[in-house]
N, C-alpha and C positions, 0 to 999 in steps of 0.2 A: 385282539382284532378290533382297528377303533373304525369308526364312521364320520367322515372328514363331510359335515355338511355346508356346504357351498352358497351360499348367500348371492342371485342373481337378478340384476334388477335388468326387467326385459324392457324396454321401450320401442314401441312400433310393432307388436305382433297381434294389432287387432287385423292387421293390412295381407293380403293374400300369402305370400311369402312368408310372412310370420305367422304365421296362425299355422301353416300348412306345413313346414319344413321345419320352423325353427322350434316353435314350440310342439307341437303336437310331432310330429316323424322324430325330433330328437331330445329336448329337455324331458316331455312324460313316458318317452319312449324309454328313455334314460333311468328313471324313476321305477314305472311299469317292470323292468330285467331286474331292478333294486338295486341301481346302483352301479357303479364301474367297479369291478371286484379288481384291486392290484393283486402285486407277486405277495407280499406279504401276508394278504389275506381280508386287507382293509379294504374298503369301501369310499368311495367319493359319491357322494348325494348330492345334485344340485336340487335347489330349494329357491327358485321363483317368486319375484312380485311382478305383478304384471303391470305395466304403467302405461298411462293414454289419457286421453281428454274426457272421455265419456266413460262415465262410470259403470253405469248399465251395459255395457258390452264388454267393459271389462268384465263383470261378477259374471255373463252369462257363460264368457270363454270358463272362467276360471272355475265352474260350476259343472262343466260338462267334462272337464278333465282332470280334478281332483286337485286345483289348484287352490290353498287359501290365502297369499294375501295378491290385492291388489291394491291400488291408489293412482289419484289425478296428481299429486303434490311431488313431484317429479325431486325438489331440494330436500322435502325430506327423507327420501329414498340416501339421495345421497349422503346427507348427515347420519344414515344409520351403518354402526359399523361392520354391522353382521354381513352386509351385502360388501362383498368385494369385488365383484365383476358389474362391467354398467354392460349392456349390450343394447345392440342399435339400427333397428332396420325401417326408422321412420322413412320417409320421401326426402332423397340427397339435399335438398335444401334446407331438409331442419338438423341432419345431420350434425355438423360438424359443430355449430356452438352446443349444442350438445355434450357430446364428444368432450368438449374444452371445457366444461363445468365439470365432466365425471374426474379429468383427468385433476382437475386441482383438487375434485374431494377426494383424490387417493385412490381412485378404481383403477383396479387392471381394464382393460380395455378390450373385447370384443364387436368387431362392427360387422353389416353388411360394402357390400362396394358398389359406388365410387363410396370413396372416404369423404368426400370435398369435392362440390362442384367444380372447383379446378386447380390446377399442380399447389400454385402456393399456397390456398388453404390446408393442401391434405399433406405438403411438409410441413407445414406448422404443427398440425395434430401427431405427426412422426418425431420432429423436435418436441415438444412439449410431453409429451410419454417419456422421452429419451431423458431430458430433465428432471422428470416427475421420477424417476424411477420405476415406472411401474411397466407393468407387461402389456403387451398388447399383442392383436392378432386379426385377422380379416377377411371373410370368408372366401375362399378359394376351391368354391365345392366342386365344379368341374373336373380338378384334378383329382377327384375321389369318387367318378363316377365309372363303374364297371369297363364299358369299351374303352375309355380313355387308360386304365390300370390295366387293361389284354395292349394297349398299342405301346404303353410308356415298357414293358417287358420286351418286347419286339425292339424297341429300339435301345434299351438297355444290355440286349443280347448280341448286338450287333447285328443283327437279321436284312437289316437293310444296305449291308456296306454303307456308303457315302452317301446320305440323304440329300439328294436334289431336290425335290419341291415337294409345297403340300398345298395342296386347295383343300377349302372347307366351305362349305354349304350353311349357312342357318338359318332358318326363319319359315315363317307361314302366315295365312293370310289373318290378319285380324280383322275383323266384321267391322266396319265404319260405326255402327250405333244405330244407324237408323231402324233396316227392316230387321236388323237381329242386333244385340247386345255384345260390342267388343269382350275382347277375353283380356283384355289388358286396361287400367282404370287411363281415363281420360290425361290423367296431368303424364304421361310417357309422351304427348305428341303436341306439350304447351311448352316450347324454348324455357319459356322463360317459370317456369315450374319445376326444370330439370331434368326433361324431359329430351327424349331424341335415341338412336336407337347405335349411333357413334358414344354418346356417355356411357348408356348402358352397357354395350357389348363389348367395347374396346377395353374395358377394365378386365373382361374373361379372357379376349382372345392373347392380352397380353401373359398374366401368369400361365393360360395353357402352353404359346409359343416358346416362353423362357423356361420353364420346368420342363418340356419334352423335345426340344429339338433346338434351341439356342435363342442368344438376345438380339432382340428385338434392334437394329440398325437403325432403318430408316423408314419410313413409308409416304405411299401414292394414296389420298386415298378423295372417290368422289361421293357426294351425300347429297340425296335426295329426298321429298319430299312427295312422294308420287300420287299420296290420297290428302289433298288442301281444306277438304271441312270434313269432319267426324260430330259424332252425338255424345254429348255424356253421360253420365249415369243417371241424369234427370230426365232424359231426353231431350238435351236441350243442344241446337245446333254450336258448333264454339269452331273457328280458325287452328287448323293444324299449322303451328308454327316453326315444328323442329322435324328431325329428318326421319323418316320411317325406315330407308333401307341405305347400305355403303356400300360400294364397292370398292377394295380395298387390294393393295399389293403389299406386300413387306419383305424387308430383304433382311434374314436373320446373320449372324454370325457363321462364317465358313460358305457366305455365300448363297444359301439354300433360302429361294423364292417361295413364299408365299402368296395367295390368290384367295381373299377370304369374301364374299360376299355376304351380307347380313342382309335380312329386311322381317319388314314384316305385312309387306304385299307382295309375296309368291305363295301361289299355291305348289301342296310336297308332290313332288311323284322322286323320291329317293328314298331308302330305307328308312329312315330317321327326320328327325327335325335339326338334329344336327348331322353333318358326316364330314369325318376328317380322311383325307383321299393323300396317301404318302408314298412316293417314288422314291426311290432308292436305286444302285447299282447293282445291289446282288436279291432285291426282293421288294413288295411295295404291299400294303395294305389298307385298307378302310374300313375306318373306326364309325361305329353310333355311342349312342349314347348306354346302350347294354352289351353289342355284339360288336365283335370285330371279325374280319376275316383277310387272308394273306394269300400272296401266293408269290414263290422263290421264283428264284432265276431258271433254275432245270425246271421248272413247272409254267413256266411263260409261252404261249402260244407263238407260233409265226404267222401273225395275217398280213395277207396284201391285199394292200386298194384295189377293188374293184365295183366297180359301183352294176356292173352289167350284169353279176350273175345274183342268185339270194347267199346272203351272209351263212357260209359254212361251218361257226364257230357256234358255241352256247357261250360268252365270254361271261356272263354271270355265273355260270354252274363249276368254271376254272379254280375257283376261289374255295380256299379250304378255311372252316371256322377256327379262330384261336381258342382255344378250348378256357376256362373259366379256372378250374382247378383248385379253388377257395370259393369262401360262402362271403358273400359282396351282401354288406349293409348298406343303411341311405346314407349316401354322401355327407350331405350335414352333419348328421347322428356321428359320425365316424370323426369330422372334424373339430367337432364341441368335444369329444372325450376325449381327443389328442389335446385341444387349449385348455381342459379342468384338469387332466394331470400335467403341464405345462403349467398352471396355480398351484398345483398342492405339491407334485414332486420335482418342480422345477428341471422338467423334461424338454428336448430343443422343439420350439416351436417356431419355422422360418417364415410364415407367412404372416409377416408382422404390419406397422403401418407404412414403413416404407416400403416395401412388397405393392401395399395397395396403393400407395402415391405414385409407382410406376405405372400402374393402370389407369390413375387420371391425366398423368402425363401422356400415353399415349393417346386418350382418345383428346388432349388437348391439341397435340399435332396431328391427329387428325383431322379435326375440325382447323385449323392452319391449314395443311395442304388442301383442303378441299376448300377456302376463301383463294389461297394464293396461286391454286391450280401449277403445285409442283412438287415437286418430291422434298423430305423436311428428314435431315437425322434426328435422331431419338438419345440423348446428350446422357449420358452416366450421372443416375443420382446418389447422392451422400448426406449424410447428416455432419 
């Protein structure tokens, strides 16, 4: 029984996301279980360099969770051969050259998404992996969160006959900065930082829509800016440049309408921060982010309009929960031990870089239809 230790060089996890999910919920969470135990009895160890500009925050992360190396010196990370994964969840703009330094020193390739502030940068990073030889993969944790794995069952079951639409809900209010401290760092709402909440989201809601309910067509989509000055983290006033909320139509394959709204100036009155709401011919359901719940066609109420009497229905209380029936880990954590044995046992890992370049491609026509105020197809990509 051997112990396959895994050499990862992390870049960007001093950043909320990385501190929070990537490293701490999955690399030491990883570590902490002792390892990914295979069939044969072996073990996969990832083993960590933390990389960043500030030293001192490196050694404090790496001190509080049993991590010993770090370093500022990012090439020589790459020159060492022991590390064979580069991974990367700095700010999309420092991304991708990046990226294109791990890939010519021979690293497999793990990222956060976008991959590449925009389409042709993050085909190039898909091309160059493809030449390079090496593996790559991008995180697509959505698909591995609890209600979204109760809805993707439900529609793998056929539960819904013929899916007709899906509206999705996301977002909530971020605090400006001034009388309270945003929950989101400042460069999300500076354009030209990378920022905007079309980059951001339109990279999730693509792999969610193509992995559960078909590809992505064409879309409508309008982008706003609804709060124009915010505070940073100094408290200093600064020009929101880039869009806070979309609204968004998408017309998937077989037909079946989407209606996805994103922001991050509404406040929640719905179950979730996310909610994916699915009609169907024989049954429809809505997804959060842990629960889901359905309800069939024999189980559909008949209401009629009437606005004159009080609503005779509980239509909340109709809806029965999809039941769980497995023990659901963190998302992330679940999709780093699918990409380390996808390195060591050369297991299929589909969410690669062109996976993620389809995510930039759509929030780049998105940003398209909402300059040209018109509906844009969504063009099949290839290497």
């Amino acid at each position: 029984m051997a112990t396959h230790q895994v050499g990862i060089i992390m870049n960007g996890v001093t950043g909320r996301m990385g501190t929070n999910q990537h490293l701490i919920r999955s690399i030491v969470a990883i570590r902490k279980q002792g390892g990914i135990l295979l069939h044969n009895g072996d073990t996969i160890m990832p083993d960590p360099v933390l990389v960043g500009r500030q030293e001192s925050k490196l050694q404090d992360l790496a001190q509080k969770h049993g991590i010993t190396r770090v370093s500022t010196d990012l090439d020589a990370c790459l020159a060492d051969p022991y590390n064979v994964i580069y991974f990367d969840s700095q700010t999309t703009v420092r991304r991708a050259e990046a990226i294109k330094q791990a890939i010519a020193a021979g690293k497999h390739i793990y990222c956060e998404k976008p991959t590449a502030t925009d389409l042709d940068a993050s085909m190039e990073l898909a091309r160059l992996a493809r030449q390079a030889g090496v593996k790559n993969g991008v995180v697509q944790d959505k698909l591995f969160l609890p209600g979204l794995i109760k809805l993707k069952r439900l529609v793998d079951s056929g539960f819904f006959g013929r899916i007709l639409s899906v509206r999705m809900e996301f977002g909530y209010w971020v605090f400006e900065g001034d009388w309270q401290p945003g929950q989101r760092p400042s460069w999300n709402y500076r354009k030209e930082d990378g920022g905007g909440i079309i980059v951001d989201m339109f990279a999730h809601w693509r792999y969610v829509l193509d992995n559960l309910f078909g590809e992505v067509k064409s879309v409508s989509c309008l982008g706003v800016t609804h709060v124009p000055e915010r505070w940073d983290e100094k408290g200093e006033r600064y020009e929101a440049t880039a869009d806070d909320a979309a609204y968004a139509t998408f017309e998937l394959e077989g037909g079946i309408v989407v209606q996805a709204n994103s922001s991050w100036t509404t406040r929640v009155n719905r179950d979730d921060l996310l909610t994916i709401h699915v009609d169907g011919t024989d049954g429809s359901a809505v997804a959060g982010l842990r629960d889901c719940k359905a309800q069939h066609r024999v189980h559909t109420p008949k209401p009629t309009w009437n606005p004159d009497i009080e609503n005779p229905f509980k239509f909340i209380e109709q809806w029965d929960d999809v039941p769980g029936n497995q023990v659901f880990d963190n998302g992330f954590k679940i999709q780093w031990e699918l990409f380390l044995k996808h390195i060591v046992l050369d297991t299929p890992f589909p969410w690669d870089l062109l996976e993620g370049a389809k995510g930039t491609q759509l929030a780049d026509l998105g940003l398209q239809s909402w300059a040209e105020r018109r509906w844009v197809d969504v063009p099949k990509l290839s290497l």
